[in-house]
N, C-alpha and C positions, 0 to 999 in steps of 0.2 A: 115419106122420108123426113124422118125427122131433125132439125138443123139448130145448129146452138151457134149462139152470136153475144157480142157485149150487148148490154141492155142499152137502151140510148131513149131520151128525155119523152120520150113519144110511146116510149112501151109502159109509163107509167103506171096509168088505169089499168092496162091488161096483167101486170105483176101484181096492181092491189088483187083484183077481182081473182086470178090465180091462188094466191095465199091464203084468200077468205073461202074460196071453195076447198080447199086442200085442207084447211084447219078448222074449217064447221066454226070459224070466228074472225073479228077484224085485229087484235092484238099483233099476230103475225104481220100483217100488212101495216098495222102500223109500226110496227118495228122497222121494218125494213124505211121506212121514207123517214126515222129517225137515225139509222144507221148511214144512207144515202146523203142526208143534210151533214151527220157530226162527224163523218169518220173519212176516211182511205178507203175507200166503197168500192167492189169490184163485184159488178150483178154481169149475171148472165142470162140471157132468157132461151127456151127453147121452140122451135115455131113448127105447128106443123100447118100446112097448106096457106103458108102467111099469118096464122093465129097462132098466136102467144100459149100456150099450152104447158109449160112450168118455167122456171126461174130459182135461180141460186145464187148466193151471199157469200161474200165473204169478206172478213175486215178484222185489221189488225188487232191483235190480242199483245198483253205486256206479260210482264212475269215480276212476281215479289220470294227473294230475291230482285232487281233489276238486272236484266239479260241487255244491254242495248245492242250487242253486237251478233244478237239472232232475232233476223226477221220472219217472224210466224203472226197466222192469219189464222182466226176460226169460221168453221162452215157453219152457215145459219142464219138463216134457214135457208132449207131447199123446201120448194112445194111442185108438188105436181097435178092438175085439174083432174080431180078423181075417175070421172072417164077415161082417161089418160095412164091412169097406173098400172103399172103393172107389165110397161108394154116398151120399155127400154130408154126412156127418156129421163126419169131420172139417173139412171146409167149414164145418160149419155151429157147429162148435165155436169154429173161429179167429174169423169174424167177430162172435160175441156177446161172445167173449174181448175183443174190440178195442176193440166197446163200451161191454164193462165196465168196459176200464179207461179210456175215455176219460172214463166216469163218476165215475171217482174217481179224475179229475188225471192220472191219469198223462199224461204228455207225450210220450214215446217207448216203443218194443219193440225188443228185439234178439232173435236168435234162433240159433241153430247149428242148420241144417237143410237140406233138398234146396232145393239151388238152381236147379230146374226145378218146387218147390211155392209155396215162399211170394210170390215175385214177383205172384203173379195178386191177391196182399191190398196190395201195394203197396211191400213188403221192398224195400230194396234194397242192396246191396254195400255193410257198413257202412265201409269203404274212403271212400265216398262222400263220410259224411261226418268222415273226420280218426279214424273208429275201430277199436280192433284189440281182438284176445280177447286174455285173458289164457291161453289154453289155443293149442295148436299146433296149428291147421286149417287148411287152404287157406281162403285170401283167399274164393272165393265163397260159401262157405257161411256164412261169418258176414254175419248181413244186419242191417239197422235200419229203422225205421219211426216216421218222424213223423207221432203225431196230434195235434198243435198245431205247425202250420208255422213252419217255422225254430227251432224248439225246440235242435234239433243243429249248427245254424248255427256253426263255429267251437268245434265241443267239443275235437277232438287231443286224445283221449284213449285207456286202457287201460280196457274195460271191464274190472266186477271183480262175480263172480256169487256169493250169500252161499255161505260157507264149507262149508256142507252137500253142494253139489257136489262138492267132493272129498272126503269122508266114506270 
């Protein structure tokens, strides 16, 4: 059974080693312990039989336009130890993610991802609502997610993802 928890200072190593297995490189992993030091950090890790087995991100994202009075967060990364895929833990990462952060205000998620996964949490073409990345993707992959309805109502904005992404 697999069990999702906040990440806490001891699941370090197990979220590098996770990230660098999931993404066939160390950039992932080290993003996250650049996000972890510079940001509003909210990691989750996933464990199964006490082994750390995936882990997910999330951290404040701004808007240009300035939005100050809509608090949104973007996912990223999530990784799952490749043995491990496919078998509901990323599942089960995103949706406690969501509830995290509905826990603490956040109002919205963005996300740069497959645009045949996140729709089943409720993502959708952040186009939708008046938003674009500040980075060069096709339109569907960039996606958004209101969990406080109408929260994105009228944003026409640039999202803007803290400056550690480009590191």
């Amino acid at each position: 059974m697999v069990t999702v928890r906040p990440e806490q200072p001891e699941d370090i190593p197990a979220v590098r080693r996770v990230n660098e297995a999931a993404f066939g490189q160390p950039d992932e992993a080290e993003l996250v312990d650049r996000l972890r030091a510079q940001t509003d950090y909210l990691g989750l890790v996933a464990t199964l039989d006490g082994e750390v087995v995936g882990h997910i991100a999330f951290t404040p994202v701004t808007f240009d336009p300035p939005r100050p009075d809509l608090a949104a967060r973007g996912l990223a990364p999530m990784a799952v130890l490749p043995e491990h895929q496919r078998t509901g833990v990323g599942t089960a990462l995103v949706r406690r993610g969501l509830d995290a952060c509905r826990q603490d205000g956040t109002q919205a998620v963005v996300v740069l991802g497959h645009p045949d996964y996140y729709p089943r949490y409720g993502f959708k073409p952040s186009a939708t609502f008046g938003l674009a990345s500040r980075y060069d993707v096709p339109a569907e992959v960039f996606m958004a997610l209101e969990l406080e309805p109408g929260a994105l109502a009228e944003v026409d904005s640039v999202v803007q993802y803290h400056d550690a992404f480009g590191e």
